[in-house]
C-alpha positions in Angstrom: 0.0 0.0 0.0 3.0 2.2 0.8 4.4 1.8 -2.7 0.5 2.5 -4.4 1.2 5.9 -3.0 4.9 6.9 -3.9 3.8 8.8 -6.7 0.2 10.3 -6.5 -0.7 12.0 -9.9 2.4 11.0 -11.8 1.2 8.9 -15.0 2.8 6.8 -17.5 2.1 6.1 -21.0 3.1 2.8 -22.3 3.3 2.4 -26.4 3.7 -1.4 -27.5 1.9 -3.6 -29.5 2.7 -6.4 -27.0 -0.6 -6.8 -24.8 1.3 -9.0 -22.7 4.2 -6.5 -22.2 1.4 -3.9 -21.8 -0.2 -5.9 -19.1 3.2 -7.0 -17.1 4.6 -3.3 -17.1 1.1 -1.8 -16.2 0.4 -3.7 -13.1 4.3 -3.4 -12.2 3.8 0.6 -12.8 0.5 0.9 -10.9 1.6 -1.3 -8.2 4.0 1.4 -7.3 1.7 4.0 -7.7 2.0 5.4 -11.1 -1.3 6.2 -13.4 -1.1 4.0 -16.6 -1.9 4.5 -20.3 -1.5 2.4 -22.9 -1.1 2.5 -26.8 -0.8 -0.6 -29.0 0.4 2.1 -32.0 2.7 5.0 -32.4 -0.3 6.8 -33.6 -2.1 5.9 -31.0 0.0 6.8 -28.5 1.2 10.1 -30.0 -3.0 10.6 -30.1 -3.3 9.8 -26.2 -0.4 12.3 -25.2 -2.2 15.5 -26.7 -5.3 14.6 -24.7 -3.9 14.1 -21.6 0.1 14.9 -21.3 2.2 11.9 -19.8 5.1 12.7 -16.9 6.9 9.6 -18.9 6.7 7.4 -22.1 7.9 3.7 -22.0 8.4 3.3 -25.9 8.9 -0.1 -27.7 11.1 1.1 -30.9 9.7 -1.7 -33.2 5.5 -0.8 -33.7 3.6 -2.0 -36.4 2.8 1.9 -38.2 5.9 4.2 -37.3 9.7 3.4 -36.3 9.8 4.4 -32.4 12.7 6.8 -33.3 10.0 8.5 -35.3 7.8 8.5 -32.6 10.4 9.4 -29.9 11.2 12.9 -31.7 7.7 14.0 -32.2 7.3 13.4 -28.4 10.4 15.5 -28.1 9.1 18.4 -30.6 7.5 20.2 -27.7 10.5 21.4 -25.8 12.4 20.4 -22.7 9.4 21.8 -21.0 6.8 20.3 -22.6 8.5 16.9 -23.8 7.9 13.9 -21.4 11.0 12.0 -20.9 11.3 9.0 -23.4 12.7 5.5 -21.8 13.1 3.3 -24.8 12.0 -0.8 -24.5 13.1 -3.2 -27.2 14.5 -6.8 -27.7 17.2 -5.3 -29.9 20.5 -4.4 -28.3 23.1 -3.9 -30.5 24.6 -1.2 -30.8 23.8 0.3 -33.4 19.9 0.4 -32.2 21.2 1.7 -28.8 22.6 4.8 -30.8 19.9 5.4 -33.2 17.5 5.4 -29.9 19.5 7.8 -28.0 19.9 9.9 -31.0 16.1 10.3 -31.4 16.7 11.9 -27.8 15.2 8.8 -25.6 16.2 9.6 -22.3 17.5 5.9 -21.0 17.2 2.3 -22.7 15.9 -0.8 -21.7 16.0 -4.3 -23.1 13.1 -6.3 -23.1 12.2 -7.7 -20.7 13.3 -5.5 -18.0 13.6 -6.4 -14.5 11.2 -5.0 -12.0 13.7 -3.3 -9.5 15.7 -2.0 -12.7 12.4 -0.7 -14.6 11.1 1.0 -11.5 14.6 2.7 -10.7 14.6 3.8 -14.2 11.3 5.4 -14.4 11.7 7.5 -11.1 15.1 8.3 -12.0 13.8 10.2 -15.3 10.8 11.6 -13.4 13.0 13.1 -11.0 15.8 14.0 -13.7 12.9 16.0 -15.2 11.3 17.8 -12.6 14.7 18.9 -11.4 15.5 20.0 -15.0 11.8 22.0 -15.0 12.5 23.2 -11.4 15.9 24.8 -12.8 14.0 25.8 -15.9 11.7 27.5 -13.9 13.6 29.1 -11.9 15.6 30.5 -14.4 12.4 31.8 -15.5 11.1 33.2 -12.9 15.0 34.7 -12.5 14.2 36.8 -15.4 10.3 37.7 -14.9 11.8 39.0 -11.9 14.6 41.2 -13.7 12.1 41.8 -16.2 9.6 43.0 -13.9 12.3 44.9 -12.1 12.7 47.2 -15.0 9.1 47.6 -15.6 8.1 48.3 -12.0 11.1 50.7 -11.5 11.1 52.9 -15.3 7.6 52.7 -16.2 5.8 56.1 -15.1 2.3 54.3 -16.4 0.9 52.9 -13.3 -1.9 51.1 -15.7 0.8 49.8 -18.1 3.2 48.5 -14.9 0.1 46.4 -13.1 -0.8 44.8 -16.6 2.9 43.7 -17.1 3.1 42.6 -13.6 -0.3 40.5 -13.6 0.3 39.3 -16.9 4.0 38.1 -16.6 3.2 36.2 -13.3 0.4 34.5 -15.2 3.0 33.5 -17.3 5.3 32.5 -14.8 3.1 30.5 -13.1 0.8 29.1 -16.2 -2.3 29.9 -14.5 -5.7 30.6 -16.2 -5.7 33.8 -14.4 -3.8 36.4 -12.4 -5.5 39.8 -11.3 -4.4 43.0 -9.1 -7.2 45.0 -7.1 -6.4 48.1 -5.2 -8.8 49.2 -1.9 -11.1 51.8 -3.6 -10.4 54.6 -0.8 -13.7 56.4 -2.3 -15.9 53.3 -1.5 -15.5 51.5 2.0 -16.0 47.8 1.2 -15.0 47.5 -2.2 -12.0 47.4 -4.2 -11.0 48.0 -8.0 -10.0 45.6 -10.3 -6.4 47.5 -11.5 -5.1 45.1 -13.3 -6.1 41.9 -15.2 -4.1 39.1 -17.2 -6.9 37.6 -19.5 -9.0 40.9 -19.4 -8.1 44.2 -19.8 -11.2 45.7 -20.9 -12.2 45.1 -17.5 -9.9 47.1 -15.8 -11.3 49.5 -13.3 -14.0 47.5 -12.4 -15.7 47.6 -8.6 -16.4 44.6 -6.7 -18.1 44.5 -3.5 -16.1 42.8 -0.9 -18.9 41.2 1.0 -18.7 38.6 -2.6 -15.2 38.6 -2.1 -14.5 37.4 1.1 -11.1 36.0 0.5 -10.2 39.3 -0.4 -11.3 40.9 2.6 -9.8 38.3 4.7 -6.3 39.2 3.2 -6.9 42.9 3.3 -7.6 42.8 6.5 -5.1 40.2 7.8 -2.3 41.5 6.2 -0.8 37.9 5.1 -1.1 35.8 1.7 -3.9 33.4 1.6 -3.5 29.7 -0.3 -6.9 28.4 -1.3 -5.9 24.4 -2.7 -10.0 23.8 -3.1 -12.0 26.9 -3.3 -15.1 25.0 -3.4 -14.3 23.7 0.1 -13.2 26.3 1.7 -15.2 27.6 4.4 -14.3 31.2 4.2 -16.0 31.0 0.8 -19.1 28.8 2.3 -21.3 32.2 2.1 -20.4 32.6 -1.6 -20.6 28.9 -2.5 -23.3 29.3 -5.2 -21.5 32.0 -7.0 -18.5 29.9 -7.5 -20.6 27.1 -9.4 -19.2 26.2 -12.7 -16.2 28.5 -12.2 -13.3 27.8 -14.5 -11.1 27.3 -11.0 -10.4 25.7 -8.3 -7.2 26.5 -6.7 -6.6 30.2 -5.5 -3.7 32.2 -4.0 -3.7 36.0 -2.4 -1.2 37.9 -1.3 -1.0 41.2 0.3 0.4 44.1 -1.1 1.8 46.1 1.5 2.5 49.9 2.5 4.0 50.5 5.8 2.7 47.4 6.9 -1.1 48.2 5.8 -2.5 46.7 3.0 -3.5 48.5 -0.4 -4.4 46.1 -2.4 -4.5 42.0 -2.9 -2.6 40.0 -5.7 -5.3 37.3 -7.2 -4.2 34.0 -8.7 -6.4 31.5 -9.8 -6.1 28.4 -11.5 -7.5 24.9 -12.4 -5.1 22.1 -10.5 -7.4 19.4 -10.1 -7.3 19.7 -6.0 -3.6 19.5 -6.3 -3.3 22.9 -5.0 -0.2 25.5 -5.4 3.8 24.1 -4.4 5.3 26.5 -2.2 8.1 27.6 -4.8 4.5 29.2 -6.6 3.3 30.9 -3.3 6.6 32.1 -2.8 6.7 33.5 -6.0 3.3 35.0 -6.2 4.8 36.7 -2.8 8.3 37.8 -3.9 5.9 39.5 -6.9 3.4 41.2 -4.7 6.7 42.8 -2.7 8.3 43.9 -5.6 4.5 45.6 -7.0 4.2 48.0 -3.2 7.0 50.2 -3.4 6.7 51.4 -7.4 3.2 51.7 -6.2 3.3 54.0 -3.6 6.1 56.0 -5.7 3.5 55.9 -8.6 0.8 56.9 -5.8 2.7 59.9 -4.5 3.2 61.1 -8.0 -0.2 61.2 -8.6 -0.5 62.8 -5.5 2.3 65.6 -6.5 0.6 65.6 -9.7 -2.9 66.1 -8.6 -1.6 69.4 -5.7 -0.2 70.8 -9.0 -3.2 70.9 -10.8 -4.9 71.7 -8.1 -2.7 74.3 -7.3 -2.7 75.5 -11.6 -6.7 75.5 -11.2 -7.1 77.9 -8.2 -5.0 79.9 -9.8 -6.8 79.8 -12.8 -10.3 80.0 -10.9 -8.6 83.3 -9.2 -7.9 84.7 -12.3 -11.3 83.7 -13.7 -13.2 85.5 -10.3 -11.3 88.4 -11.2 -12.3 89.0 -14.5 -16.3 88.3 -13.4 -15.9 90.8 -10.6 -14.8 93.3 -13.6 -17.4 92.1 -15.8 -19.7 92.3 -12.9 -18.9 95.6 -11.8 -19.2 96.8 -15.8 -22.9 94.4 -16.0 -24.0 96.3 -12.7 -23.5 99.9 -13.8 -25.7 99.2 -16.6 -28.3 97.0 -14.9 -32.1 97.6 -15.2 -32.4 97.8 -11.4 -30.8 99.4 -8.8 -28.1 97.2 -6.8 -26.3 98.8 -3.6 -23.9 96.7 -1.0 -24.5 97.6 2.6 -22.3 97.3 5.7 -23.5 95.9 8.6 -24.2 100.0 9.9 -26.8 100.2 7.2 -24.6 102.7 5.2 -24.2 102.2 1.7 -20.4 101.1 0.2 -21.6 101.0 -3.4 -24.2 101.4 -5.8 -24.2 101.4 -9.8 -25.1 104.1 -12.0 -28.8 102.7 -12.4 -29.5 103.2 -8.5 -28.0 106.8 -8.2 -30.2 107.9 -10.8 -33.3 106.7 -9.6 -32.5 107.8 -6.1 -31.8 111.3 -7.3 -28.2 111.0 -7.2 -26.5 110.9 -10.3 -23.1 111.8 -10.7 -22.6 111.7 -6.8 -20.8 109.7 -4.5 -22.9 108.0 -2.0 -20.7 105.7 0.0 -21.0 106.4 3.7 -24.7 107.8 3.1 -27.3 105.7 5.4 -30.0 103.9 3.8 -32.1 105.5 5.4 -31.4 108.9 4.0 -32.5 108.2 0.7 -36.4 107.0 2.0 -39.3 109.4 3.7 -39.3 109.2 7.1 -42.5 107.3 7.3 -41.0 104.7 5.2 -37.8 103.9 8.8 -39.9 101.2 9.8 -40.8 99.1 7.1 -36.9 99.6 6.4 -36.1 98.3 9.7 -38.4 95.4 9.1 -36.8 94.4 5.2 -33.4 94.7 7.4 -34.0 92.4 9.9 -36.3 89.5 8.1 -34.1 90.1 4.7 -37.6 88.4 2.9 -39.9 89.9 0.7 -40.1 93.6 -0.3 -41.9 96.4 -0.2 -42.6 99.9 -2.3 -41.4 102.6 -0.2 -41.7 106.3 -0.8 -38.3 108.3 -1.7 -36.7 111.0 -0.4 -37.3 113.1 -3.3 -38.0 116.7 -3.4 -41.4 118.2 -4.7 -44.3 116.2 -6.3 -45.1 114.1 -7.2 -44.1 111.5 -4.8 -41.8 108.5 -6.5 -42.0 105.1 -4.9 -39.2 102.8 -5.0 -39.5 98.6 -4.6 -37.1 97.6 -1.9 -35.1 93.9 -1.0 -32.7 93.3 0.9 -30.2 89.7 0.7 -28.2 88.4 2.3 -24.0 89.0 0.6 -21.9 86.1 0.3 -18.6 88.8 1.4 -17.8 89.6 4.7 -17.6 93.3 4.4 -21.1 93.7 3.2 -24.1 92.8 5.2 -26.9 93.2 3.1 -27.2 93.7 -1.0 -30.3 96.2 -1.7 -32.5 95.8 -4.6 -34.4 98.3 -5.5 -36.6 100.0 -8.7 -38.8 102.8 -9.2 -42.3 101.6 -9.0 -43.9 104.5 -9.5 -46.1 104.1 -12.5 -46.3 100.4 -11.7 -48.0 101.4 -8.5 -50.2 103.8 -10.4 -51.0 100.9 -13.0 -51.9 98.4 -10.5 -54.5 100.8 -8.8 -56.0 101.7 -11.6 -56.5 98.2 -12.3 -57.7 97.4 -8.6 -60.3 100.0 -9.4 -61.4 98.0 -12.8 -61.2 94.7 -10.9 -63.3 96.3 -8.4 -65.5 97.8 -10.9 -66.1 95.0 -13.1 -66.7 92.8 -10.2 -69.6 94.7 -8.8 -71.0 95.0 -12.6 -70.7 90.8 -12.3 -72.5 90.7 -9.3 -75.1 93.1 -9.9 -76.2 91.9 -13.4 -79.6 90.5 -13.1 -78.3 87.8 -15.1 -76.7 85.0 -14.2 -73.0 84.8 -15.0 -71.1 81.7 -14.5 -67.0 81.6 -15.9 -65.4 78.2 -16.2 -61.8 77.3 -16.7 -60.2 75.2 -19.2 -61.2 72.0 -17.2 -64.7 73.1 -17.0 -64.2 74.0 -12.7 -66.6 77.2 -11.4 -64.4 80.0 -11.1 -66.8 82.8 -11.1 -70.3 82.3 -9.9 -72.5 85.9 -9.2 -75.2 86.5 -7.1 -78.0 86.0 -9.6 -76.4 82.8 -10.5 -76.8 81.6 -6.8 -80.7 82.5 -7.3 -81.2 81.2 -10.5 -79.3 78.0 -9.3 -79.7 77.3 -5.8 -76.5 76.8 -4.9 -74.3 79.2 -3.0 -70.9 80.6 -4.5 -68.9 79.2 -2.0 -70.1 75.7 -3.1 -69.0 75.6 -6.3 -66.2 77.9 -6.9 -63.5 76.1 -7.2 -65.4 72.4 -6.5 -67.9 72.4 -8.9 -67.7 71.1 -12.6 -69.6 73.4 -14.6 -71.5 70.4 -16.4 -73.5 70.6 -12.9 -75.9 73.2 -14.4 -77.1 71.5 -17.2 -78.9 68.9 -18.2 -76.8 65.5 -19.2 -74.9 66.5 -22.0 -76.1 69.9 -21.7 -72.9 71.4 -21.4 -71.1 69.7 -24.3 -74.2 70.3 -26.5 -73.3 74.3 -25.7 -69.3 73.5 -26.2 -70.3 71.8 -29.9 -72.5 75.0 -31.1 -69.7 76.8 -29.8 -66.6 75.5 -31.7 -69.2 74.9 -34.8 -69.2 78.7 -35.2 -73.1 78.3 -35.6 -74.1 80.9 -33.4 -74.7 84.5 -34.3 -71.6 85.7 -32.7 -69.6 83.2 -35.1 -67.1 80.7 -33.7 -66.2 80.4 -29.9 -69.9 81.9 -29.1 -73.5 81.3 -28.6 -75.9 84.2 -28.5 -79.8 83.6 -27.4 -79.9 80.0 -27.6 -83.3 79.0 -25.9 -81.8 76.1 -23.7 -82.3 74.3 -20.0 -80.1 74.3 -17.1 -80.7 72.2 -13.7 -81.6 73.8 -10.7 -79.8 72.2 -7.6 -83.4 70.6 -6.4 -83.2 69.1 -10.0 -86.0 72.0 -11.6 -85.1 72.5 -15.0 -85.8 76.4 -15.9 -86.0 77.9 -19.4 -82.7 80.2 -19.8 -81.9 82.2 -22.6 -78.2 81.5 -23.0 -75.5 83.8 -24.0 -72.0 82.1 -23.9 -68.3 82.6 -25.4 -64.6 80.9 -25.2 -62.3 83.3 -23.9 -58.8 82.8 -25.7 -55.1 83.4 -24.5 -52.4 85.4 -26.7 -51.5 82.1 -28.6 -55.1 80.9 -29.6 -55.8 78.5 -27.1 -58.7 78.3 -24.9 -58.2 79.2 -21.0 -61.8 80.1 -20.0 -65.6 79.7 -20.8 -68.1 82.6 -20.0 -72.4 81.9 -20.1 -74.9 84.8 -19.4 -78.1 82.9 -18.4 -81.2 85.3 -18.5 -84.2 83.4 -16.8 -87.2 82.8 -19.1 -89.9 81.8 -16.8 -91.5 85.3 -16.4 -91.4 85.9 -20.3 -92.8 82.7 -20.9 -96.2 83.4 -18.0 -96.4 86.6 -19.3 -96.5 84.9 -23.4 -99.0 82.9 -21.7 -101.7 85.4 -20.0 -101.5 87.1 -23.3 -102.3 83.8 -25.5 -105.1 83.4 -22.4 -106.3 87.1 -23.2 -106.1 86.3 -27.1 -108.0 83.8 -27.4 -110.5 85.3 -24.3 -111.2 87.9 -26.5 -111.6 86.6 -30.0 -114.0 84.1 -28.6 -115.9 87.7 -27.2 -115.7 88.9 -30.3 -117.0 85.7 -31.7 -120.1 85.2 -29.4 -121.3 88.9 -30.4 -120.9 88.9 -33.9 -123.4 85.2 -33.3 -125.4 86.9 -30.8 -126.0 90.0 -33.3 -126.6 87.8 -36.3 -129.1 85.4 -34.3 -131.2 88.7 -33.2 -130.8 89.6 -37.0 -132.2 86.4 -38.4 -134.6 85.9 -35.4 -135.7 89.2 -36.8 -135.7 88.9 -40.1 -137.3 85.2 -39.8 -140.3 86.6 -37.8 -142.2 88.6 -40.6 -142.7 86.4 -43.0 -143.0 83.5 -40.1 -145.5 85.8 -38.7 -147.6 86.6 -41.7 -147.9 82.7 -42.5 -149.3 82.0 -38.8 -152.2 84.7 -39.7 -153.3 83.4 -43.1 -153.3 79.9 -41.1 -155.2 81.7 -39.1 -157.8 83.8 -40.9 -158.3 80.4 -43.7 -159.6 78.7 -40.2 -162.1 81.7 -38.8 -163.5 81.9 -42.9 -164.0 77.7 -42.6 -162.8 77.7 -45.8 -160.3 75.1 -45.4 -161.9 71.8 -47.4 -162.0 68.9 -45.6 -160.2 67.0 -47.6 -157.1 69.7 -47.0 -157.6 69.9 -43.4 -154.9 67.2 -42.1 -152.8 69.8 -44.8 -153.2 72.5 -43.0 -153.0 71.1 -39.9 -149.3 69.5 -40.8 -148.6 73.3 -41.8 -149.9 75.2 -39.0 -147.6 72.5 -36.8 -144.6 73.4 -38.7 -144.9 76.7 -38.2 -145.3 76.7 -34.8 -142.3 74.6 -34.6 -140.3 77.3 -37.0 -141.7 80.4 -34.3 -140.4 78.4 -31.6 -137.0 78.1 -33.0 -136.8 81.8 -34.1 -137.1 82.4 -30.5 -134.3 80.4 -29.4 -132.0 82.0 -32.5 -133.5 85.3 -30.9 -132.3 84.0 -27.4 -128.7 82.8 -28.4 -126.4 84.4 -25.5 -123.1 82.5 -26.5 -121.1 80.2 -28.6 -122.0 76.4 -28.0 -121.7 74.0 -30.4 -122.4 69.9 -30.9 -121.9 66.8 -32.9 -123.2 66.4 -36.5 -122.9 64.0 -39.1 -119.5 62.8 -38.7 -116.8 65.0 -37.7 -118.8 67.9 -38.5 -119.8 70.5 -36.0 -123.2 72.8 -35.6 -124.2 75.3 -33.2 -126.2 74.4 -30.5 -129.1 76.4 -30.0 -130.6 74.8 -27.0 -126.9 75.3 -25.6 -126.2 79.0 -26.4 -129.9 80.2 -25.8 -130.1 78.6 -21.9 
C-alpha cells in the first residue's frame, strides 16, 4: 500500500503492441503508484499524449505503423518543457539500435524484458531527472520575470501599463488561467478596484463589493497571503458557494500588497489544478511578486498625489484669475443694470451702488458711500426699512426722499451677501407708475366685479377644465347653490342637463351661433336647478382665448325665461279670451238679426193659417194639410225664438266630424 502511494498524480504512457508486455509493465507501474496508459500504436500513443500529457513514455522502438525513433522525436518536438522523458524498450541491443535510440533523444534504454527493481529505478530516476530540469528551468524563468519586472516596475511612469505587465507576466510565470491585481477603492469603504487583469483588460477598473469577495477581505484585513488548494471547500468561501458554481477554478492564491505594513491592495491567482493545489516555490513566487508591486506603487501613488496638488494648485490659480475678471465684468454688468443694486455694511450705510440706483435715487453723478439707507427714504417709510433689514424676505414699495411732487416710490429687497464686508445687498426700482397701473386696475377689478355681481343675469366663468371660477349673485338665485359651493369644487356640467354642457361646447366650436365661432348668442336652452327644476334660460356664452389661440376660459350669461314665458302665456289666455268675445257677439247679433228677419214672414204665415180657419174655408179634404202646416210653423216660431235667445257660442256633434251650433246650448 505504501508503494501505491509513492507517486500520487504522476502517469505513464506505455506504447507497444505487446498486450502482454502492456499488461506486465502496467500492473508493475501501478503497483507502485504510477497512473497507466496504454497504446498498441505509435499513432495511437502520440493521439493519447495531446489529450492528456504523460510525466513519462515507455516506448517499444519496433511498432507495427511508425519506427519508435519517429515517434520518440515527435514526443520530443514540444521542448524540454513540454516533452515527457522518453525510456526506450526493445528486444534489440546492438549497438547500433542503442545509438539510433538515443539519437532520437530517448532519455534511457531498456532491453526487453526489464527487470522490475531496474524498470522501476529507471522510471523514477527520469521523473526526477525532469522535474529537477523544469525546477531549474523555472527558476531560471522566474529569474528573469523578476529582472524583467524589475525594470518595468522601477522605469515605467504608467501605473496602468506597470500592473498589466506585472499580472500578466506572473500569469505566465506560473501558467495559471488567471492572475489579477485589485487596489482598496479609498472612495468606497467595502470594495476594491480591479487594476489590473491578465486575461481581461477591458475590465480594468471595475468595482467589486467585498462582502462577494470574502477571500479578499480576509487578506486585506489580515495582512498575510492566503493559499486556497479547493475553493469550493473552503469555508471562508461557504457564504459565496453558489457563486462559484461552474467556475473555470479551483485553486486560489492572495497575497498582500503592503505599505508601511497596511495593505492597499490583494494579488489574485487563480487556476485549475485538479485539487492538487499550489507548491510553495509558486506561493513564494506570487509573494516575492506582490513585494516587488508596493514600493513602485506607492512611488507611482505619491506622483499622482504631487501631480494632482499641482493641478490643483494651476486651477485655483486659474479660478482666481477667472473670479477676477467676473468681478470686472460684474462691476461693468452692474452699472448698466435695469435695477438698482447697492452693497450695505452691517451699519446700514451704503459702500456702493451702480449708476442705475444713483439715478433713480436722485443721485446721479454723486458719491454716496458712507450715506445711510435711510437717508435716501421718507421718514414714514424707517420702519418698514427696519423690518426688510432684519427679516431680509420679501419687499416692499417705499416712498423716496425726493423733493417736490409728485411723490416717486421705490420697490425695496434686501439679501443676504456672500462677502464679509457687506451685510446686506439692496434691490431696488422705481415703482412708480407700476404702483399707479396696479391701482387703476384694482379699481377696474373692483368695478367690473360689482358689474358681475349686480347683473340680473346669471354669469357663470369656467376654466379650461370646465371648474366654477366665477359664480355671481344671480347665479346663486337662479341656481340654488351658494358661490362658495362651487367655486372652485364644482364642474360646470352641474348646471345642465346630461350632455347639456357639451351640446353648448359643440355649437360653440361649430361657429353656428350669431356671434360666429367660440360663441352662442340667445340660444333657448335648459339648465338644472340644484333641487333638480329645469328652468327655461336664454343663453349667452363665449370661449375666452389666450395670446397664442388656445382656450383658457368659458363665459355663459343665463337670462331666466320663466317670467317671459307666464307673461307669453296670459296674453295667449287674453287672445284667445277675446276673440271668442268677439265671436259670441258677432253670433249673438246675427241670431237677433235672423230671429228678426225670420219673424215677418213667419208671422204673416201663422195669420193666413189663421184667418183660412175663422173663414171655414179650409176643405175637408185639406184639413190634415193645413194642420201639418200650421204644426210646422209653430215649430219654426219656436225656433226663431231660441235663434233670438242665443247668448253664447256652443256647439255639438253632426254628421260625422262635422260640428253645428247648438241652440238649445247657447240660448239657456
Amino acid at each position: 500500500m505504501a508503494a501505491a502511494e509513492a507517486h500520487p498524480g504522476l502517469r505513464v504512457l506505455v506504447v507497444d503492441d505487446d498486450a502482454l508486455f502492456r499488461a506486465v509493465v502496467g500492473d508493475l507501474l501501478r503497483a507502485h503508484g504510477f497512473a497507466v496508459d496504454e497504446a498498441t500504436t505509435g499513432e495511437d500513443g502520440l493521439a493519447q499524449a495531446r489529450i492528456r500529457a504523460p510525466d513519462l513514455v515507455l516506448l517499444d522502438m519496433m511498432l507495427p505503423d511508425l519506427d519508435g525513433v519517429e515517434v520518440c522525436r515527435q514526443f520530443k518536438a514540444g521542448g524540454p518543457e513540454r516533452a515527457p522523458p522518453v525510456i526506450a524498450v526493445s528486444a534489440l541491443d546492438g549497438r547500433r539500435d542503442v545509438d539510433d535510440a538515443y539519437g532520437a533523444g530517448v532519455d534511457d534504454y531498456l532491453v526487453k524484458p526489464p527487470r522490475e527493481i531496474e524498470l522501476i529505478a529507471r522510471v523514477e530516476a527520469q521523473i526526477r531527472a525532469r522535474a529537477d530540469r523544469l525546477a531549474l528551468l523555472r527558476e531560471k524563468r522566474e529569474q528573469e520575470i523578476l529582472v524583467e519586472l524589475s525594470h518595468v516596475l522601477a522605469g515605467s511612469p504608467d501605473v496602468d501599463a506597470m500592473l498589466d505587465a506585472a499580472a500578466g507576466r506572473l500569469a505566465e510565470a506560473l501558467s495559471v488561467w488567471r492572475c489579477s491585481i485589485l487596489l482598496v477603492d479609498e472612495e468606497h469603504p467595502g470594495w476594491v478596484v480591479l487594476a489590473a487583469t491578465s486575461d481581461s483588460p477591458a475590465a480594468r477598473g471595475l468595482r467589486l463589493d467585498l462582502d462577494l469577495y470574502p477571500e479578499v477581505r480576509e487578506v486585506l484585513q489580515s495582512a498575510r497571503p492566503l493559499v486556497l488548494p479547493d475553493v469550493r471547500a473552503a469555508e471562508l468561501l461557504r457564504p459565496v458557494a453558489t457563486s462559484l458554481r461552474g467556475a473555470p477554478h479551483d485553486a486560489a492564491m492572495l497575497f498582500p500588497i503592503l505599505d508601511h505594513g497596511h495593505a492597499v491592495g490583494a494579488l489574485f491567482v487563480r487556476d485549475a489544478r485538479g485539487g492538487r493545489g499550489f507548491s510553495e516555490r509558486e506561493a513564494n513566487f506570487g509573494q516575492i511578486v506582490a513585494n516587488a508591486i508596493a514600493p513602485p506603487l506607492r512611488n507611482a501613488r505619491l506622483l499622482r498625489d504631487a501631480r494632482d496638488e499641482s493641478a490643483r494648485e494651476r486651477e485655483l490659480r486659474a479660478e482666481a484669475e477667472r473670479r477676477l475678471e467676473r468681478q470686472r465684468l460684474v462691476i461693468t454688468a452692474l452699472d448698466g443694470a435695469p435695477v438698482g443694486l447697492a452693497a450695505v455694511d452691517s451699519a446700514r450705510s451704503i459702500r456702493f451702488v451702480n449708476a442705475t440706483g444713483a439715478a433713480l435715487l436722485g443721485r446721479a453723478g454723486e458719491r454716496l458711500e458712507g450715506v445711510p439707507v435711510a437717508a435716501l427714504f421718507a421718514a414714514e417709510a424707517r420702519g418698514a426699512l427696519d423690518r426688510l433689514w432684519d427679516e431680509s424676505d420679501g419687499s416692499e414699495d417705499l416712498p423716496l426722499a425726493l423733493p417736490g411732487p409728485p411723490a416717486r416710490l421705490a420697490r425695496i429687497a434686501f439679501t443676504a451677501s456672500p462677502d464679509e464686508a457687506t451685510a446686506r445687498i439692496a434691490v431696488f426700482q422705481d415703482v412708480t407708475d407700476q404702483a399707479f397701473q396696479q391701482e387703476e386696475l384694482r379699481r377696474t377689478t373692483v368695478f367690473l366685479e360689482n358689474l358681475i355681481q349686480r347683473s340680473p343675469d346669471a354669469i357663470v366663468v369656467a376654466d379650461r377644465a370646465g371648474r366654477i371660477r366665477v359664480f355671481n349673485d344671480a347665479a346663486a338665485r337662479l341656481f340654488g347653490w351658494a358661490a362658495d359651493e362651487v367655486v372652485g369644487a364644482a364642474s360646470v356640467e352641474r348646471l345642465y342637463p346630461q350632455g347639456g354642457a357639451r351640446e353648448v361646447m359643440r355649437r360653440m366650436r361649430s361657429g353656428g351661433g350669431a356671434g360666429g365661432r367660440g360663441h352662442v348668442d340667445g340660444l333657448e336652452f335648459e339648465i338644472v336647478a340644484r333641487d333638480g327644476t329645469r328652468i327655461p334660460v336664454s343663453l349667452s356664452a363665449a370661449m375666452l382665448f389666450d395670446d397664442r389661440g388656445a382656450v383658457v376660459a368659458t363665459v355663459g350669461i343665463f337670462h331666466d325665461l320663466r317670467e317671459k314665458r307666464e307673461i307669453e302665456k296670459q296674453l295667449r289666455d287674453t287672445t284667445d279670451l277675446l276673440v271668442e268675445t268677439e265671436k259670441t257677439a258677432a253670433l249673438v247679433a246675427l241670431a237677433g238679426a235672423a230671429a228678426h228677419e225670420l219673424n215677418q214672414p213667419l208671422t204673416a204665415i201663422m195669420g193666413m193659417l189663421e184667418l183660412a180657419e175663422m173663414r171655414g174655408t179650409v176643405p175637408p179634404e185639406s184639413r190634415p194639410l193645413w194642420q201639418g202646416i200650421s204644426r210646422e210653423a209653430d215649430r219654426m216660431a219656436a225656433i226663431v225664438r231660441r235663434i233670438g235667445g242665443i247668448t253664447r257660442f256652443s256647439t255639438r256633434a253632426y254628421v260625422g266630424a262635422t260640428e253645428i251650433l247648438d241652440l238649445k246650448g247657447s240660448s239657456e
